[in-house]
Legacy VTK file of the C-alpha trace (Angstrom):
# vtk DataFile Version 3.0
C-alpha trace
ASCII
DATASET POLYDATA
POINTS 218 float
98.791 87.712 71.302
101.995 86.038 72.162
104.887 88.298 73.869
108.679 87.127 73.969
109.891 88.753 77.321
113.722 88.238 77.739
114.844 89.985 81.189
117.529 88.909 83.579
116.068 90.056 86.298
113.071 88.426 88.219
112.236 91.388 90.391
111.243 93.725 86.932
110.390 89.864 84.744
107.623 88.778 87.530
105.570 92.126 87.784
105.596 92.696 84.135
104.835 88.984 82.993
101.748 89.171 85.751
100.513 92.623 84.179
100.327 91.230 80.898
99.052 87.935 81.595
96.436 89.950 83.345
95.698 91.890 80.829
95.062 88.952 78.079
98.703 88.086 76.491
100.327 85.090 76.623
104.027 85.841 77.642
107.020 83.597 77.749
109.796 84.961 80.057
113.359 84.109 79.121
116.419 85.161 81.897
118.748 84.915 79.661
119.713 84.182 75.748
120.067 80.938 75.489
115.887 80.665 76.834
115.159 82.781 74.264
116.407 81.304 71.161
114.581 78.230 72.941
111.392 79.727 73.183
111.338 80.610 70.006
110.974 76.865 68.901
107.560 77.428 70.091
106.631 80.094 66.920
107.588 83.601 66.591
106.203 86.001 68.866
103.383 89.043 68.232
106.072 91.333 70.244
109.894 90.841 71.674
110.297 92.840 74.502
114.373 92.771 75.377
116.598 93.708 77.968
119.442 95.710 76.794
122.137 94.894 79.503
121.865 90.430 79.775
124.098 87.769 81.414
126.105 87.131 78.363
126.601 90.518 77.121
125.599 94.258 78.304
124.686 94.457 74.861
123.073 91.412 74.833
118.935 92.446 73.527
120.704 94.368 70.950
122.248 91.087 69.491
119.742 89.516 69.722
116.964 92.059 68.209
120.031 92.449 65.466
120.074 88.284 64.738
116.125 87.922 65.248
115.844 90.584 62.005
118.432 88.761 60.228
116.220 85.526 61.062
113.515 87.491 59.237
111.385 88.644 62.630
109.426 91.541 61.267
107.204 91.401 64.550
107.802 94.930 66.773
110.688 95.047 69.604
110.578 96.981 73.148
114.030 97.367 74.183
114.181 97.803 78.374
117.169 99.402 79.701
118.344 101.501 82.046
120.904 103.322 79.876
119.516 106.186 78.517
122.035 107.809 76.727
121.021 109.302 73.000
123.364 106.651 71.344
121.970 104.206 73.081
118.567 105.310 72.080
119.914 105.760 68.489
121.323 102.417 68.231
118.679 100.040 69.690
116.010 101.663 66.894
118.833 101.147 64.065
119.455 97.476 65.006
115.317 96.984 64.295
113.961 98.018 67.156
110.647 99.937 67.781
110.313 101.512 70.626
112.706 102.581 73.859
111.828 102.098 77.395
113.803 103.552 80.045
113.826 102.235 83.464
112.541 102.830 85.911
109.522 103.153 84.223
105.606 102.577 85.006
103.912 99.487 84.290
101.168 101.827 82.914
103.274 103.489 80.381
104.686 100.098 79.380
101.377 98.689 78.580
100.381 101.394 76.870
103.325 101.049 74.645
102.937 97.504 74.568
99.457 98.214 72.612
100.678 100.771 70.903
102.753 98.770 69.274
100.805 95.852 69.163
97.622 97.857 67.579
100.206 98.901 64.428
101.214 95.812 63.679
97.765 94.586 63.838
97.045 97.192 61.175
100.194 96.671 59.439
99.713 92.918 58.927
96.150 92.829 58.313
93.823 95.668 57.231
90.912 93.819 56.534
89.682 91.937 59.859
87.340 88.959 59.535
85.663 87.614 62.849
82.758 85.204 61.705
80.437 86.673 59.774
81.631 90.254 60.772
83.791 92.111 58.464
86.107 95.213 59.303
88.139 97.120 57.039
90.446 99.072 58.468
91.989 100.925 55.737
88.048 102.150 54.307
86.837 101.780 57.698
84.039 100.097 56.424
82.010 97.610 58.088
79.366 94.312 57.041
78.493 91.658 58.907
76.613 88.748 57.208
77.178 89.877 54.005
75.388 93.445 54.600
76.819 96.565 54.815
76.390 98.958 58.145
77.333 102.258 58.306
78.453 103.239 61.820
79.447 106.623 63.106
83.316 107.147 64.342
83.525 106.488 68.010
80.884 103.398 66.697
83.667 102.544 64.528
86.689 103.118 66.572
84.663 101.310 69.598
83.804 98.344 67.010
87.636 97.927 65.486
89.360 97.800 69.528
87.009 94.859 69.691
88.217 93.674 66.098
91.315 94.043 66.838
91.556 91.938 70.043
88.657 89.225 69.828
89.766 87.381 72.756
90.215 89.880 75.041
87.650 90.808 77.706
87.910 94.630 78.153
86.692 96.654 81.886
84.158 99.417 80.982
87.548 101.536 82.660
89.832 100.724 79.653
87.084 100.929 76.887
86.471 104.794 78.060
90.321 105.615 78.463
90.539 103.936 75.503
87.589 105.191 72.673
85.795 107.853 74.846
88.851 110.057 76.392
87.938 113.241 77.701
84.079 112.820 78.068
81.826 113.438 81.091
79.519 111.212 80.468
81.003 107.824 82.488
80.136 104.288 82.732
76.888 105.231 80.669
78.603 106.272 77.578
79.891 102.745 76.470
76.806 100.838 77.641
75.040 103.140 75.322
77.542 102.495 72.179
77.512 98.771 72.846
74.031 99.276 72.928
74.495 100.989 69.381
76.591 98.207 67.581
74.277 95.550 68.951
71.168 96.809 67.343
73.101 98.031 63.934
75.146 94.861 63.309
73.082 91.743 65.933
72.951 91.063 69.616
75.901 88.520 69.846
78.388 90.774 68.332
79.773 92.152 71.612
79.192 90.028 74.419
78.486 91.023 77.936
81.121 88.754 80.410
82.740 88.851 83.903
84.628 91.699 84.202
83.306 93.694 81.216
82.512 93.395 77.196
84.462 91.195 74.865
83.800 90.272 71.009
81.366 87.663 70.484
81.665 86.488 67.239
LINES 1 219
218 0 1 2 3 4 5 6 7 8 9 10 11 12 13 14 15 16 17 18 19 20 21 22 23 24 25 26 27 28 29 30 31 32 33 34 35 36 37 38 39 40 41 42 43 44 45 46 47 48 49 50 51 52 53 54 55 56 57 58 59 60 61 62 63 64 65 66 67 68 69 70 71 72 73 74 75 76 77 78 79 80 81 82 83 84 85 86 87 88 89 90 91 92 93 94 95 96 97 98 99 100 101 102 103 104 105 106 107 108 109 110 111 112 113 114 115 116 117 118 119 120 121 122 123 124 125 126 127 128 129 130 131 132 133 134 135 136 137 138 139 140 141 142 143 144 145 146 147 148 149 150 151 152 153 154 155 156 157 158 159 160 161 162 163 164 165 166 167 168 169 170 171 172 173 174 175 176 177 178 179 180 181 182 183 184 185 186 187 188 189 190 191 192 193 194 195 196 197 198 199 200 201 202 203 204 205 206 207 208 209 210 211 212 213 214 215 216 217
């Protein structure tokens, strides 16, 4: 997943480009406009996340989230900001943006946003997911892999489709129970046992066992 970060400021750009790397994304940070419209040579984005207030203009991510729609961007926008005034709000989702971030903010809540966002327009774009020989349908929520069918209960499912979703990410045991298994009491134990689970229903390979945690293996 590619993500357009355009931020003026390095001391708010360098933590959040590091998080994200970290956590799997490629990210392209641009200071100011003129590096964005230049990175976007490169291919659109998966996700724009914008500064409000920029060099050129303090309205300068809304311009630019207003000409990248115009350009036909349908990807999801994060405007930053530290304006948090209702019209400001109000105006940054009109001009085609998604979601609202006020700063200061956590670089928790971001990334949670951040997939969020990312994990609807995954399911926007493409409700049928095809990884090798495994098939996920989104919409149905029906799985096959190799042709057969396999009928897998809902936290197999929703455990199974996070995986679909981002094949190339490698995911801490942490994440995947904050993530598919919130609220239980059962720990660490509770997603060896459901990898365990889509192993033996769909084959071995299909989640793969890496540094640092589980990622998709096909």
């Amino acid at each position: 997943m590619r993500i357009l970060l355009v931020e003026d400021e390095p001391t708010v750009a360098e933590p959040l480009r590091a998080l994200l790397t970290r956590e799997g994304y490629a990210v392209t940070w641009a200071p100011d406009l003129e590096a964005a419209w230049r990175a976007l040579t490169d291919g659109e984005p998966d996700l724009a996340i914008l500064d409000v207030m920029l060099p050129e203009d303090e309205n300068g991510g809304f311009v630019f989230a207003q000409q990248l729609r115009e350009a036909g961007y349908q990807g999801p926008i994060l405007f930053l900001t530290a304006r948090d005034a209702l019209e400001d709000r109000v105006a940054g989702l009109d001009l085609g943006g998604d979601d609202y971030l006020v700063k200061p903010f956590a670089l928790r809540e971001l990334l949670a946003r951040v997939r969020a966002l990312l994990r609807r327009e995954a399911q926007t774009k493409q409700s049928r997911l095809v990884r090798g020989p495994l098939e996920v349908d989104l919409a149905a929520r029906r799985v096959r892999y190799d042709g057969r069918s396999v009928v897998l209960t809902e936290k197999e499912f929703a455990l199974l489709e996070h995986f679909a979703l981002y094949p190339e990410k490698t995911f801490t045991v942490e994440e995947l129970l904050e993530r598919c298994f919130p609220g239980t009491t059962s720990g660490p134990r509770i997603v060896r046992v459901y990898v365990h689970r889509l192993r033996q229903k769909l084959a071995p390979q299909v989640i793969e066992t890496v540094p640092g945690g589980y990622r998709l293996g096909v």
